[in-house]
Each structure stands twice: as C-alpha cells, then as structure tokens.
N, C-alpha and C positions, 0 to 999 in steps of 0.2 A: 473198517468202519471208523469214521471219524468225526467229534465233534461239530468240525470246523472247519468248513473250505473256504479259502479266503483268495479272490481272484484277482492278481493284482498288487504285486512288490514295490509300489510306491510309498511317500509316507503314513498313508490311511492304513493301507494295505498291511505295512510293517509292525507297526505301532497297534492297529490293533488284531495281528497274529497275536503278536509277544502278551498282548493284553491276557488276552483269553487263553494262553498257556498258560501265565502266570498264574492263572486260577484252579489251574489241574486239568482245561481240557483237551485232549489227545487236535492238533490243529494240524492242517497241508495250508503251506501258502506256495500257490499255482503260479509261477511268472512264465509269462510267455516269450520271454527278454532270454536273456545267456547267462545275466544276473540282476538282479533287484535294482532298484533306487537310479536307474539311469538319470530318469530327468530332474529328481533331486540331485544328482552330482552333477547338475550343470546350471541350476539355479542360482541366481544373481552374482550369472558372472562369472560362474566356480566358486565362489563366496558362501554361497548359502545363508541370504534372512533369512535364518531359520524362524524366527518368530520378533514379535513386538513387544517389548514391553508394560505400554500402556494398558490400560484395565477396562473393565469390561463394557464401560459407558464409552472411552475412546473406540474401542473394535465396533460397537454398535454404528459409531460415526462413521465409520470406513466401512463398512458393509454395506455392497451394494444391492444385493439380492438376498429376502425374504432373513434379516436381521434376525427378527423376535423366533422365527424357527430357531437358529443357533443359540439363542440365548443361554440353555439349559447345556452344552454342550460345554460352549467355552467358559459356564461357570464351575462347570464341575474339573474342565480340565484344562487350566488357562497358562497360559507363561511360565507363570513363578513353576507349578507342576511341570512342564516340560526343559524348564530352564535346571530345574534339580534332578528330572531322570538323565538329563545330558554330562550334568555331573559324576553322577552316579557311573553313566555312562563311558567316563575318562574326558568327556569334549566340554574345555572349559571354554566362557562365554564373552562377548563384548557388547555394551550398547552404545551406538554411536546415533549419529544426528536423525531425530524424530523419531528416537523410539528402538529403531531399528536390532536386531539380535543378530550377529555372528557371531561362530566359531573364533576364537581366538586367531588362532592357526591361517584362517581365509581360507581354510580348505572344505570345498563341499564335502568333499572325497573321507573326512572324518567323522561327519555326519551320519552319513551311509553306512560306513564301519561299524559304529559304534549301535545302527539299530540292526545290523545284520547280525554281533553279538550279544543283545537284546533279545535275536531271536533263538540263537543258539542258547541262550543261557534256558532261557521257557521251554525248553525242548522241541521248538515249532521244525515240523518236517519241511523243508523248502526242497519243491522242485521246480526248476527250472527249464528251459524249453518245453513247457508246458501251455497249449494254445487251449482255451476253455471253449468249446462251440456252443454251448447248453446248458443250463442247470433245468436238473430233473424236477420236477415236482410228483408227488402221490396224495390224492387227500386233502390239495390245496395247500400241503406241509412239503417244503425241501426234501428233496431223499437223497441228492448229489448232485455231482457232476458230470458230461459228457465230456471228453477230449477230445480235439482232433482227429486223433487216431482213433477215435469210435473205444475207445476205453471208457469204462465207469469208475468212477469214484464214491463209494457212500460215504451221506453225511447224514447229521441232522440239522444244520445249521450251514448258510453259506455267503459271505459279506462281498458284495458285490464292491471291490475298490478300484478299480480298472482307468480312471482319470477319464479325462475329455478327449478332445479333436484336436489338440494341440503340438505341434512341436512331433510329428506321427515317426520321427525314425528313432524318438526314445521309446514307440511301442502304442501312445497313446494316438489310437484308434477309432473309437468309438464302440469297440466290442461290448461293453458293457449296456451302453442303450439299445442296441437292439435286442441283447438277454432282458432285459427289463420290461421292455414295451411288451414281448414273445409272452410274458410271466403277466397282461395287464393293466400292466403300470404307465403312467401319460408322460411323454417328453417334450420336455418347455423346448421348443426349436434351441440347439445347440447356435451359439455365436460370439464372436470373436469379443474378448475384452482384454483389458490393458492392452490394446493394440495401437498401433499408429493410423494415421488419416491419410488420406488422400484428397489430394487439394488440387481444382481445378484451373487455380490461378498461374499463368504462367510465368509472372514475377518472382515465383520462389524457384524454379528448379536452381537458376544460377546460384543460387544461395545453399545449395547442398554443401552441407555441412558446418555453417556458420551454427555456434551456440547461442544463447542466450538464456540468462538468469535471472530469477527472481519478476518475470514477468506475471500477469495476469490473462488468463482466458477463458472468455463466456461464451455459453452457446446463445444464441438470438433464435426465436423471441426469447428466451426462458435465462435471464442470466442468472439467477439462483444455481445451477448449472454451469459452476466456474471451480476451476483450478490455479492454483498460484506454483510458483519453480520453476521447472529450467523445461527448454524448449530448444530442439532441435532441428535445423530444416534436413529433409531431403529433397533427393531427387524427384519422390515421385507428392510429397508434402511436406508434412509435420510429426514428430517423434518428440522422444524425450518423456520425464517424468511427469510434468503436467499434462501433456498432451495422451499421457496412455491412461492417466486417472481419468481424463473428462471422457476419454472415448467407452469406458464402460458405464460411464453416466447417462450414457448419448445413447447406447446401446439399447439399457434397459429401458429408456423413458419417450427418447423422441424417434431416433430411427436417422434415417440420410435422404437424401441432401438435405446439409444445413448449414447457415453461417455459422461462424465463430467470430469474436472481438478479440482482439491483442493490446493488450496494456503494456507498455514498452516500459511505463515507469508509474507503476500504481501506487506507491510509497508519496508519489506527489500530488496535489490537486493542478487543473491546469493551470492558474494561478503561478505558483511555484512551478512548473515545467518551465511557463514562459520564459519569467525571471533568470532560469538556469540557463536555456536559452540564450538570452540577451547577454548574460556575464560572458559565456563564452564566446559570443560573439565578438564583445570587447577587446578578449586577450585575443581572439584570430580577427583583428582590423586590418582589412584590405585584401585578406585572404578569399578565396572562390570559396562556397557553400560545402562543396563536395571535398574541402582538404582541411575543412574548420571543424566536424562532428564527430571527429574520433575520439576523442575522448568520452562521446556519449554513446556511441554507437560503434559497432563491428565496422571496418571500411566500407565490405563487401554488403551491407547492411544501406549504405548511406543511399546509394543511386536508388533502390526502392522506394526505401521514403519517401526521397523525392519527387517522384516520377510520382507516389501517388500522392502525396501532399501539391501537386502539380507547382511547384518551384524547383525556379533552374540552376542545377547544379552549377552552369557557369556563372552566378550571378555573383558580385560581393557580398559577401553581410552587411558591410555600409550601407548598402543600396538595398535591404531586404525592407520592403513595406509593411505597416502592422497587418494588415490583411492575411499577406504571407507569411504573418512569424504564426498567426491565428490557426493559420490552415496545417502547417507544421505542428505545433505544440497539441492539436487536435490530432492529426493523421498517429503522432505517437503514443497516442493511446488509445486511439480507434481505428486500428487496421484491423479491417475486414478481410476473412478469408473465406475461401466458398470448397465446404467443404462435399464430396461426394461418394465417399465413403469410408470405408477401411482395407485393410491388406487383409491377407486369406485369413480365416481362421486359424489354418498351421501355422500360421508368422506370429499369431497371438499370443502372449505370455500364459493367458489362464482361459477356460472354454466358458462362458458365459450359458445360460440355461441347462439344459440334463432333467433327470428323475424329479416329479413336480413332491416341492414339497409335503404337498397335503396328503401327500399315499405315504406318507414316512411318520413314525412314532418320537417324536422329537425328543422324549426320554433316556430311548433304545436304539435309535435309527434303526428300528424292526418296522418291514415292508408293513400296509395295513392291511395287506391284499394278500398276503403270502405267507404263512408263518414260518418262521427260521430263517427267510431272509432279507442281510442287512444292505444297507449301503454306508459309505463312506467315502467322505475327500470331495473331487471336482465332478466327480459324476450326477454329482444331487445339484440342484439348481440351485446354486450358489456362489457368489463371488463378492471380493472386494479389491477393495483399493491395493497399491503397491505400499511395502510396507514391512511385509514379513506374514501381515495379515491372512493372507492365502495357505501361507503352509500352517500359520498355527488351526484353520480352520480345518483343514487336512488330518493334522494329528488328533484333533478336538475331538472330531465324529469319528478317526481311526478306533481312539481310546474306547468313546463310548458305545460304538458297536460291539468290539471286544471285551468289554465290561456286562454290556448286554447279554450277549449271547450264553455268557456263561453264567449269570442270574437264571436262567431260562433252563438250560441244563441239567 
C-alpha cells in the first residue's frame, strides 16, 4: 500500500514524487519510459530552460492559459525556490538573455540527474517500464492503480503527471486525458502551442532557411496579438522564437486561417525607414535595386520584397521614383502573410489545453471531483510563452501536488 502513486517521470512527475517523500510519505513514481525525464533531457536543445528568472508579475505576462489558476502555485514555488533546490542538488545555474535559466554545464542530462537523486534521496520507489491503464477509484476516493499487465497497485493518493501530446516518442501521449475524462473530469481540446505556422504564400518556401532578427509580428485583425525576435522561414512557413510565442496566442484566442504582419524594421517609424533607404541608395548609385539592399536585408530576402513591394529588381536606385521608394519602405513593414495553420501537435514544443482548470483545487492541485487525485505539469490546461516559463510551471504544480497530498495524509 502506498501513499502516493504518481504517474509520469517528467519534471511534475519528479519533483513532486521527491516532494511528498520528503514529508514521510511511502510514494511509487510509475514511468512508462526505460527511464525518467526523457523529454526533459532534450529540452531547449539539450540545454535545458530550466526556469526564468523573472518574478511573478513577469510569469503572469507570459502565461498564456488561465494565469490567475497558477498564481498560488508559482508563489509558493517560484525560481529563486527551484534555483536553490538545484543547488542543493549539485546543478549550478546561469541567467542569460531575458531571463532565461540553464545549467551551467548546458547539459539537460544534469538536470535529470540531479532530480532522479532527489528522488533517491526521499526514498521514492521508481518503476520503470510501467504503462498505467486506469486509476481505481472506491467511494469517489483513489484506491490505486491498474497496470497494463492487469496488476494493481494500492494507493490512497495518485498525481496524475503524464504531460501532453507532444514530441510522443519521449512517451508523452496523452495517457493521462483519457484517465481523467474516464474519472469525470472535462478536457479543454488538447492543441499545439509554441509551434510553427504554416503559410500559404508561395514567396516564402524559397526562403527556407533565411533568419531574421528583431522583427515584429501581428496577427490581423487583432494586433495586440504581436511578438517581437527572431523569425525563421521554412519550407513549409514560419519558425523561430517570435513566431512560436504568437502561435500560442493564436491558438488560444483566434484560431486559423489568419493573417500575420511583418515589421522588417520596427525600431524605425516610416519616416526614418525612408531616409535609411535613400542614404543607402546614395552609397549604391548606379547600382540595380537587387545588388544595393544587402546591407538591410538577407540577399535571398531581397527578390521578395520586391516582387511584393512591386519594384524592379533591375531598375537603378537613380531611377527609383518617390512612389516606389513609398511602396518599398511600406512593403517592409507591412508584409502580409496568410497564415493557414500550424504543424501537428507532435512537432509542438508544449500541448496547449488538457484537464480544465476549474475541476482542480488551485491550492493542492487536488481533482474537485475525486478525492486523492492530483494533477501536475502539461496535462492541466496550461501554457505559456518560451522562456523557461513552461518548465518552471511544470515544477511549480509538481511541488504543490506533492506538498498537497501529504498535508492530506
């Protein structure tokens, strides 16, 4: 008999086994993997954000799904807290640009370590090639597990952390929503977010792979609904860090098809584009259009513009009429893209919807419908921005389930 079954070795999962050890109670954490933390050791790159920073009015901003739920979570267990168990942990830390947490090291892989000895230290039982089919209920009260293999497990508690639909050969599945829904509980349709777009326009494929930095893009109508950074074309759209922040904006709010706007140089008013414009034209006199804009633009960048700014790449800059320097200095800050939707959910960085807020105890992450069981991490209808964001939200609700469950106890 045990405490605490906790379904799901990710960092929810981990973090709050170790939690609810740590308080004395006898815990199984059940992975259905070979070993724990897969898709954590492959997060940001092998890098692992593990977490941000910023404090708790910053997280609020980057929170894309149901904020004020996590409030109570990430105040009881924010950064500086996971930034000192890491410590503790042996994994010392770095913050680089906005915010951002790694390991020193750049290694996911020490991350994972260091909570898999976390859990060893709590005495948390971890079995491994463990596939959960069912959690029991009696009484309206958890009483365990089902296994695959038609095994039982008793419990009286059991924290549902199993993650989203994402990225499915680190294991994340969707096992968990349907234990949940099976138990009651409503699912916000599961959907792709931080994901890339797919754009109908046929001016970008050739442009797979061109960067660009420090742009701006809004979604149309609603440009409140904008991201600034770097943007990536592919083959089949649009990538990159702005493009995967806006696309979980897009998600939760407006839906697909939609335009997007591209600000090629938002730092300037058009005024000042012109101007910039015209100097350069100066220093390339008598130059064709198409061999004068590199120094504002990627090469492979130039023939679109023009093509959509409708001026001819063979024309001089001498010869460029105000009409056309107008249509230009406009086109690069108002390229329209038509976007029609996103890559699969698997291709997504984090699962967007899951187990709806309001059947969750935002105190406990204790079900409202179930007693003894919790949720944690990506499974709950939750998401935010990139950032580091995502996994401190991960650990936040790990903690306080496991902090939960053994108040309860």
């Amino acid at each position: 008999m045990y405490d605490l079954i906790v379904i799901g070795g990710g960092p929810a999962g981990m973090l709050g086994a170790a939690t609810a050890g740590a308080r004395g109670l006898k815990v199984l954490l059940a992975e259905k993997n070979d070993r724990p933390g897969r898709k954590l050791a492959i997060t940001g790159n092998g890098r692992c954000n593990v977490t941000n920073s910023g404090g708790i009015d910053d997280f609020q901003r980057n929170i894309v799904s149901n904020g004020r739920f996590l409030y109570g979570a990430l105040a009881g267990f924010d950064s500086r807290h996971l930034i000192a168990l890491l410590n503790v942990l042996g994994v010392k830390v770095k913050v680089e640009q906005g915010g951002r947490v790694f390991p020193v090291s750049d290694r996911a892989g020490d991350v994972v370590e260091a909570l898999q000895r976390h859990l060893r230290s709590n005495k948390v039982e971890l079995k491994t090639g463990a596939r959960v089919k069912e959690v029991m209920v009696r009484d309206n009260r958890v009483s365990g597990v089902l296994l695959a293999d038609n095994s039982r497990l008793n419990s009286s508690n059991v924290l549902l952390a199993t993650g989203g639909m994402s990225y499915k050969h680190t294991g994340s599945t969707g096992d968990g929503y349907d234990m949940a829904r099976q138990l009651g509980h409503t699912i916000i349709e599961p959907r792709p977010a931080l994901t890339p777009l797919v754009a109908s326009d046929q001016w970008v494929k050739p442009l797979q792979g061109v960067s660009l930095e420090n742009i701006k893009i809004q979604a149309l109508p609603d440009p409140r609904l904008e991201q600034t950074g770097e943007l990536l074309f592919t083959h089949f759209g649009i990538s990159g860090p702005a493009v995967l922040n806006l696309s979980s904006w897009l998600g939760s709010r407006t839906g697909y098809p939609v335009k997007v706007k591209i600000d090629l140089f938002p730092s300037l008013s058009n005024e000042q584009l012109a101007e910039r414009l015209r100097l350069c034209f100066r220093q390339n006199a008598g130059k064709l259009l198409k061999n004068s804009l590199s120094e504002l633009l990627p090469r492979r960048m130039i023939q679109a513009v023009l093509s959509i700014a409708e001026v001819s790449p063979d024309k001089q800059v001498d010869q460029l009429s105000r009409a056309e320097l107008l249509r230009l200095t406009h086109t690069l800050k108002n390229i329209i893209l038509h976007i029609k939707g996103t890559r699969p959910l698997n291709e997504s960085i984090v699962t967007g919807g899951g187990v709806s807020t309001a059947e969750i105890n935002p105190t406990t992450m204790e079900s409202k419908i179930v007693k003894g069981l919790y949720f944690a991490g990506e499974i709950i209808d939750v998401d935010a921005l990139t950032g580091g964001y995502n996994l401190q939200i991960a650990f936040a609700t790990g903690y306080l389930s496991g902090a939960g469950a053994a108040s309860i106890s």
